[in-house]
MARBA-3410 file (N, C-alpha, C, O; in Angstrom, 1 decimal):
140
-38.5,6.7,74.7,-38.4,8.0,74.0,-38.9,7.8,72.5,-39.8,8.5,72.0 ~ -38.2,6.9,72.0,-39.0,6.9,70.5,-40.2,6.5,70.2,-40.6,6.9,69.1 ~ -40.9,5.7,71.0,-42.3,5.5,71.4,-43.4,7.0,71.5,-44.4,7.5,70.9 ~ -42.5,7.4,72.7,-43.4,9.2,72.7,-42.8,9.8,71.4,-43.4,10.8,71.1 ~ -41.9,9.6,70.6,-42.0,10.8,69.6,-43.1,10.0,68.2,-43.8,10.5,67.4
-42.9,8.4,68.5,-43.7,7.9,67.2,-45.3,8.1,67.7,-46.2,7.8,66.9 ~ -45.6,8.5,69.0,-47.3,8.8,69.2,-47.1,10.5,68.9,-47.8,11.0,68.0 ~ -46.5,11.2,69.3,-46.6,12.4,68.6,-46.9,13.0,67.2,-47.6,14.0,66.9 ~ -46.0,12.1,66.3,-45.9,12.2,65.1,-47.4,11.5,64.7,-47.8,12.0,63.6 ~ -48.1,10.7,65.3,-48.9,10.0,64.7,-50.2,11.2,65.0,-51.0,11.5,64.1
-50.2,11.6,65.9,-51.2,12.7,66.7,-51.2,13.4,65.8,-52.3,13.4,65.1 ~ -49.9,14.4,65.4,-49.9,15.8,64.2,-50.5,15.0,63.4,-51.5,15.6,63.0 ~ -50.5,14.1,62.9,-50.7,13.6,61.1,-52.5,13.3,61.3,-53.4,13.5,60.5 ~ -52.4,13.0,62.4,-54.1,12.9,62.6,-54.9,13.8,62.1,-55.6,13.8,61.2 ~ -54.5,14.8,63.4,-55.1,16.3,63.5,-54.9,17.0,62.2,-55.7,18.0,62.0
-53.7,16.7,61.0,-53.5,17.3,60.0,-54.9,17.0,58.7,-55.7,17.7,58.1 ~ -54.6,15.6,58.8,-55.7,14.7,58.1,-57.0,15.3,58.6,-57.6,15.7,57.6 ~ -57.7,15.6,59.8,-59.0,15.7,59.7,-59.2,17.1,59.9,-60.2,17.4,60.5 ~ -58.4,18.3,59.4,-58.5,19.3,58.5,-58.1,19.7,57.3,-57.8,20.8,56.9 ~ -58.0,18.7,56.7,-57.6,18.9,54.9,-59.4,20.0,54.3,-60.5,20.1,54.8
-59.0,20.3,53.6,-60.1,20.9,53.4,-60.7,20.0,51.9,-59.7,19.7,51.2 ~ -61.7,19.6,51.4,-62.1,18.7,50.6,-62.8,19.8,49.1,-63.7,20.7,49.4 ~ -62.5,19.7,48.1,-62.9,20.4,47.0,-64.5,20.0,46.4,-64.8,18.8,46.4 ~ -65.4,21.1,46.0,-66.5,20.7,45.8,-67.1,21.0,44.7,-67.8,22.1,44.7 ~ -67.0,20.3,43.6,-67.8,20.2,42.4,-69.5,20.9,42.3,-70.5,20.5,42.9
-69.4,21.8,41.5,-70.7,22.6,41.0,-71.3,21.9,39.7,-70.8,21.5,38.6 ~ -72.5,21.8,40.1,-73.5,21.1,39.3,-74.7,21.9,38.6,-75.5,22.6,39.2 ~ -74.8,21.8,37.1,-76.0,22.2,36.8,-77.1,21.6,36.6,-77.2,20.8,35.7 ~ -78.5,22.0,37.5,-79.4,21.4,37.2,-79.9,21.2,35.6,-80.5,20.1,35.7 ~ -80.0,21.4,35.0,-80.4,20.6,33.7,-79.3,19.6,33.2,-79.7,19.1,32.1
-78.1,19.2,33.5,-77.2,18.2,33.2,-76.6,17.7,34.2,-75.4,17.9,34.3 ~ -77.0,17.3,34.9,-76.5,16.3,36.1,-75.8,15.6,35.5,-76.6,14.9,34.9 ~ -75.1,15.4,35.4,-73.9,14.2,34.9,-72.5,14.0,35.4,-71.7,13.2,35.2 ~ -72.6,15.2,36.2,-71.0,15.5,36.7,-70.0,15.9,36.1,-69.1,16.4,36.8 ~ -69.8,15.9,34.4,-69.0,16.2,33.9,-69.2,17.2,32.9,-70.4,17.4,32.5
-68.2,18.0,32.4,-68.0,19.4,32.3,-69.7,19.8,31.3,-70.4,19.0,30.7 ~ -69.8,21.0,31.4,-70.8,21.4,30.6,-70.4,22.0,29.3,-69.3,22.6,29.3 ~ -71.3,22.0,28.1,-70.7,22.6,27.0,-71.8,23.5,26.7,-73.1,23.4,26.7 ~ -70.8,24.7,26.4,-72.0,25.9,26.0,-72.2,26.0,24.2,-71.1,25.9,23.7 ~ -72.7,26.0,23.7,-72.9,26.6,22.2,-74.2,27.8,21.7,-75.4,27.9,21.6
-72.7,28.5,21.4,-73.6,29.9,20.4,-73.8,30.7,21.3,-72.7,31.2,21.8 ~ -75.5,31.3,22.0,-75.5,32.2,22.3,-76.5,31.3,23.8,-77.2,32.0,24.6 ~ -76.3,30.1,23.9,-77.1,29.1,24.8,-76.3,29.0,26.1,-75.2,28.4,26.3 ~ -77.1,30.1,27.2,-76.2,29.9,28.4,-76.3,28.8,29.4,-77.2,28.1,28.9 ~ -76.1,28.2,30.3,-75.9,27.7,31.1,-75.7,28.3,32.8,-75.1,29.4,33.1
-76.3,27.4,33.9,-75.6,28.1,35.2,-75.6,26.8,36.1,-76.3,25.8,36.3 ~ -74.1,27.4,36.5,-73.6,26.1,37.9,-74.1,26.2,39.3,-73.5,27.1,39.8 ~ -74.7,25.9,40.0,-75.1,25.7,41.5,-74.4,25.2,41.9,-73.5,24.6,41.3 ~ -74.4,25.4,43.7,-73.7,25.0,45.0,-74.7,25.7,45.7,-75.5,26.6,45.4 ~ -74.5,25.0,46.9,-74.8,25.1,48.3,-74.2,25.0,49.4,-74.4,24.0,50.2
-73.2,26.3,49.9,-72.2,26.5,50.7,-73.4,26.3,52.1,-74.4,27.0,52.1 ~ -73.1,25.5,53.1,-74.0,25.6,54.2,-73.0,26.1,55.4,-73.3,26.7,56.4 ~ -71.8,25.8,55.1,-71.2,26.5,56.7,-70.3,27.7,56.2,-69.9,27.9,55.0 ~ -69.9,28.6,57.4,-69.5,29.8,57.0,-68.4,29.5,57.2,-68.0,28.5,57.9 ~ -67.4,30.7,56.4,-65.9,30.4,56.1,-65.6,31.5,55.2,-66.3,32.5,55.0
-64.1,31.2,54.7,-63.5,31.6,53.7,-64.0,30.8,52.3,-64.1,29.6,52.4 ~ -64.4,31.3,51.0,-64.7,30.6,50.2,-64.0,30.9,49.1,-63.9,32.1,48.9 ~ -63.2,29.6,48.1,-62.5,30.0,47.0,-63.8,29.4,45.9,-64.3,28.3,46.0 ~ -64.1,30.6,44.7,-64.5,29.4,43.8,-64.0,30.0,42.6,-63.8,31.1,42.2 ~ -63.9,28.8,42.1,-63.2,28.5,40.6,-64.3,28.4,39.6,-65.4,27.8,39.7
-63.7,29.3,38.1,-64.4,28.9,37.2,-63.7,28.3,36.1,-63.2,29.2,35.5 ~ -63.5,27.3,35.7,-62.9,27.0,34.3,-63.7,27.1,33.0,-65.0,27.0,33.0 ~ -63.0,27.3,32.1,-64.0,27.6,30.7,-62.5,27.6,29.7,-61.6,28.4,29.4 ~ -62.9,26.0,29.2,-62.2,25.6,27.9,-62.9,25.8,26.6,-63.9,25.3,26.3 ~ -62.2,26.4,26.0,-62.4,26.7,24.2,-62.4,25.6,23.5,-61.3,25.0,23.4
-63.7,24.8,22.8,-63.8,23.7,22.0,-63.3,24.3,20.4,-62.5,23.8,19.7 ~ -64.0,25.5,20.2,-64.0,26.2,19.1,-65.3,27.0,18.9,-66.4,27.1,19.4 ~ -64.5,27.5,17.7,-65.4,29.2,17.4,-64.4,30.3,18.4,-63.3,30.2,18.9 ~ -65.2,31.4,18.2,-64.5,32.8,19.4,-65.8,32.3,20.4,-66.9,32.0,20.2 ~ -64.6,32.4,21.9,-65.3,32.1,23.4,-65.4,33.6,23.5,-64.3,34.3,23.5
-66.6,34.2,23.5,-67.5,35.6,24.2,-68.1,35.7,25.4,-67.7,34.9,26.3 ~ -68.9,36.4,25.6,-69.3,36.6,26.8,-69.1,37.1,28.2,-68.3,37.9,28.5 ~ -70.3,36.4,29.4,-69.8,37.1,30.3,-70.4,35.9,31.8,-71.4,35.2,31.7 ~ -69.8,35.9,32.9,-70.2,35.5,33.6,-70.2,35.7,35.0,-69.1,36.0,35.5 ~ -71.3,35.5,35.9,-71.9,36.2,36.5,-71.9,35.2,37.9,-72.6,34.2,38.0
-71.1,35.7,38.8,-71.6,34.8,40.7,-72.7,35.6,40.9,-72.7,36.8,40.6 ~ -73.9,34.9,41.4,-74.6,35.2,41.8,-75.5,34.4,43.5,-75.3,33.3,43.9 ~ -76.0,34.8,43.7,-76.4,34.4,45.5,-78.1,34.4,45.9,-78.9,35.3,45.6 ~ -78.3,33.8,46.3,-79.8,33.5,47.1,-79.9,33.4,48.6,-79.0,32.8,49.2 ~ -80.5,33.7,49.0,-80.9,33.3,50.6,-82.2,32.1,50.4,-82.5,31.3,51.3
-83.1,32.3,49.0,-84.1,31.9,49.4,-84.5,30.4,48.1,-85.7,29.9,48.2 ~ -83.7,30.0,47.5,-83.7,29.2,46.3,-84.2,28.0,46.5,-84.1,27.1,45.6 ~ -85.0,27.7,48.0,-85.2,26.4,48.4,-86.5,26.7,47.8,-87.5,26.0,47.9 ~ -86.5,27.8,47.1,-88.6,28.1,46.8,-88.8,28.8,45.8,-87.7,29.3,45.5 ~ -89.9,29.1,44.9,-90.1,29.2,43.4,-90.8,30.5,43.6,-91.6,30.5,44.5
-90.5,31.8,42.7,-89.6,31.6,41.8,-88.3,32.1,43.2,-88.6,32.6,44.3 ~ -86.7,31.8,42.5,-85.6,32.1,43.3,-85.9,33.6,42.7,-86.6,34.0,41.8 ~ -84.9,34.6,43.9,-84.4,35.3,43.4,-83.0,35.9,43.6,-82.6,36.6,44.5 ~ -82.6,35.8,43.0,-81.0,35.7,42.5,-80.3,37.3,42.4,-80.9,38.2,41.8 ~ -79.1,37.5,43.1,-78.8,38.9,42.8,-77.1,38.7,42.8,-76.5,37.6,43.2
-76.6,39.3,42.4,-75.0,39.3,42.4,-74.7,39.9,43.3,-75.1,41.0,43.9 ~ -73.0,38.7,43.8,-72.7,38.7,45.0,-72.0,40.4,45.2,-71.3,41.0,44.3 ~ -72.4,40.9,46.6,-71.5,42.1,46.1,-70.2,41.6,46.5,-70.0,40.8,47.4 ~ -69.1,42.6,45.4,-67.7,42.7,45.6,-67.1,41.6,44.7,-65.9,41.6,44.6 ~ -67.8,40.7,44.1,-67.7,40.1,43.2,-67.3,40.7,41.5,-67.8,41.8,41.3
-66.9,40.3,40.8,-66.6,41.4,39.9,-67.1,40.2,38.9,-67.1,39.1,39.3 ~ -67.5,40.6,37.5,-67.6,40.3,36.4,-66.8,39.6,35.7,-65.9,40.2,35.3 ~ -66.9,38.0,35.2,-65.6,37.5,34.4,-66.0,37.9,32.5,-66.6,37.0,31.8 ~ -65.8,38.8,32.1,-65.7,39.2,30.5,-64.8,37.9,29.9,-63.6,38.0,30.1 ~ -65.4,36.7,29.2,-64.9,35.5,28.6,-64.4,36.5,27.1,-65.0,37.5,26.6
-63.1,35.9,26.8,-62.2,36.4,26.1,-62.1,35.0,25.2,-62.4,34.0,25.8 ~ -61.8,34.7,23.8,-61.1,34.3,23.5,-60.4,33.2,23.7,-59.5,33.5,24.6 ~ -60.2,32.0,23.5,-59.7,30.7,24.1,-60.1,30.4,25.7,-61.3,30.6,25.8 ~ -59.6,30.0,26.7,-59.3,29.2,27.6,-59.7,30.7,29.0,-59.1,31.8,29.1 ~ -60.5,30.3,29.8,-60.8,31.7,30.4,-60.6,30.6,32.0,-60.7,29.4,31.9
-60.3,31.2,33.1,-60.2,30.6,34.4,-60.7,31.9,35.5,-60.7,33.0,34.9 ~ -60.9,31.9,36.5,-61.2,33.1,37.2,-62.0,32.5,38.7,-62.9,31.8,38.7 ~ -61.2,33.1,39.8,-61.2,32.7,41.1,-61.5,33.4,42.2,-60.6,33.7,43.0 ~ -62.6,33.7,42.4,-63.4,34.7,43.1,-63.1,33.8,44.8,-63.5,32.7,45.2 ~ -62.4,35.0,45.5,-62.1,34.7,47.1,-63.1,35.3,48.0,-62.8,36.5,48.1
-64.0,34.9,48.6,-65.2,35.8,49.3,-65.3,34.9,50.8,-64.6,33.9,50.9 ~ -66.2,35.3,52.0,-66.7,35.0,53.2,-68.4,34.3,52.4,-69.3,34.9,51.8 ~ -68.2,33.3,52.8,-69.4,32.7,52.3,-70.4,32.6,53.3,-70.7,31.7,54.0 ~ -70.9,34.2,53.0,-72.2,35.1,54.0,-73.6,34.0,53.5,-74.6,33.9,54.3 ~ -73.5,33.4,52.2,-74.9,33.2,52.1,-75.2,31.0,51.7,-74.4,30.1,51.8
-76.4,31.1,51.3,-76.6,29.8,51.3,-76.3,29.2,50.1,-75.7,28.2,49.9 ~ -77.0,30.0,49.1,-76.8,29.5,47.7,-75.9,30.2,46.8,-75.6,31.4,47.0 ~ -75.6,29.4,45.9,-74.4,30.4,44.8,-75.1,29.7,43.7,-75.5,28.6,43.7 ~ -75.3,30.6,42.5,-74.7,30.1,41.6,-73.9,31.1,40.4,-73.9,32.3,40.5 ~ -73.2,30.2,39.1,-72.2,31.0,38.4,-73.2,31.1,37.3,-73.3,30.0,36.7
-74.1,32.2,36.7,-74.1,32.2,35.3,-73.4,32.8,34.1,-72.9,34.0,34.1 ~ -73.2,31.4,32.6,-72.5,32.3,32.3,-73.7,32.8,30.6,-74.5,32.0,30.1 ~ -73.5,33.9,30.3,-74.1,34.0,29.0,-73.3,34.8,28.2,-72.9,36.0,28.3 ~ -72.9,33.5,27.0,-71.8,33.5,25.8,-72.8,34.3,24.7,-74.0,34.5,24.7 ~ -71.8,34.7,24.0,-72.3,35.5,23.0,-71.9,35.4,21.6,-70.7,35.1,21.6
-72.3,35.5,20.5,-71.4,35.2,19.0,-71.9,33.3,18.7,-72.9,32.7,18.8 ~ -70.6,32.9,18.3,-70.6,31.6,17.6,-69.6,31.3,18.2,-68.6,32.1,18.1 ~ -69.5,29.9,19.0,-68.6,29.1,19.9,-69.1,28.0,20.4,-70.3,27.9,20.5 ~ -68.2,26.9,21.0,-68.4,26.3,21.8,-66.9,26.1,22.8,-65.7,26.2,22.5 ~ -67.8,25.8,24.1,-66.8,25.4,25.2,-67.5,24.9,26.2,-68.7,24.8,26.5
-66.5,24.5,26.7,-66.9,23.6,28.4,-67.0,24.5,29.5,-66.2,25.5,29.5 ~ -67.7,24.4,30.3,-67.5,24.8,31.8,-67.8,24.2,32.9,-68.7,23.3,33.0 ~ -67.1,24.5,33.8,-66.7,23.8,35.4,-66.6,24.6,36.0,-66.0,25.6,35.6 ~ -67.3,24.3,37.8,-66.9,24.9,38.8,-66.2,23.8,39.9,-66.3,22.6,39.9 ~ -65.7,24.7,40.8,-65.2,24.0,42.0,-65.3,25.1,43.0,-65.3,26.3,42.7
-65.4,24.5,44.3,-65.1,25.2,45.5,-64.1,24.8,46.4,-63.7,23.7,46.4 ~ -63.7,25.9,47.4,-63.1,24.6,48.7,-63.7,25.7,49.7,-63.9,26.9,49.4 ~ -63.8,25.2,50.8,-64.2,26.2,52.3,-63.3,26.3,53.0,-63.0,25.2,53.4 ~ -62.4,27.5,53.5,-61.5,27.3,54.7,-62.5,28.0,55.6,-63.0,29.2,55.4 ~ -62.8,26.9,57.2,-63.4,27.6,57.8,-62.8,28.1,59.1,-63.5,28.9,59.9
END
């Protein structure tokens, strides 16, 4: 008996483990570095990803205040076709606008990830600096 309950228990923990769902870091092509990006002044920046399977999608934006006033605005946006020049980019519908405020901004856009490409642009406005990061996760 304790044999079939310690292979049962081992089974759930299995099946639990090889659906964890794994978080995925957004990258901007002009700073590959992996680590966070800094914006200054009125110098925007934009994060990429490449959602390839379909699902539930969460994506995260963080945006820490180094200094100055954090302005601005930033924008999800989507491609079907970005494997080829020039892209063209349009905003995801039903996505809403993150208006950067003042200090420390976060914002978590929950969507069906219909398409292949994403990315987040953001364009700050005024005199500032700060960091930005994205992440994703897929529940499929």
């Amino acid at each position: 008996m304790k044999r079939l309950l310690l292979i049962a228990t081992m089974l759930v923990a299995t099946t639990m483990g090889s659906m964890a769902q794994q978080v995925s870091k957004w990258t901007n092509p002009a700073n590959n570095t992996g680590k966070p990006d800094t914006v200054t002044n009125t110098t925007g920046i934009t994060l990429v990803a490449r959602i390839s399977q379909k699902g539930t999608v969460a994506i995260q934006l963080d945006i820490k205040k180094v200094n100055g006033t954090v302005a601005g605005a930033a924008y999800l946006e989507t491609s079907v076709d970005a494997d080829y020049s020039p892209v063209q980019w349009s905003r995801v519908p039903g996505a809403d606008t993150v208006v950067l405020t003042d200090g420390d901004n976060t914002k978590i856009w929950k969507l069906g990830s219909d398409y292949l490409h994403y990315r987040i642009r953001i364009v700050p406005t005024g005199t500032q600096k700060h960091t930005a990061k994205a992440f994703h996760i897929l529940k499929l």
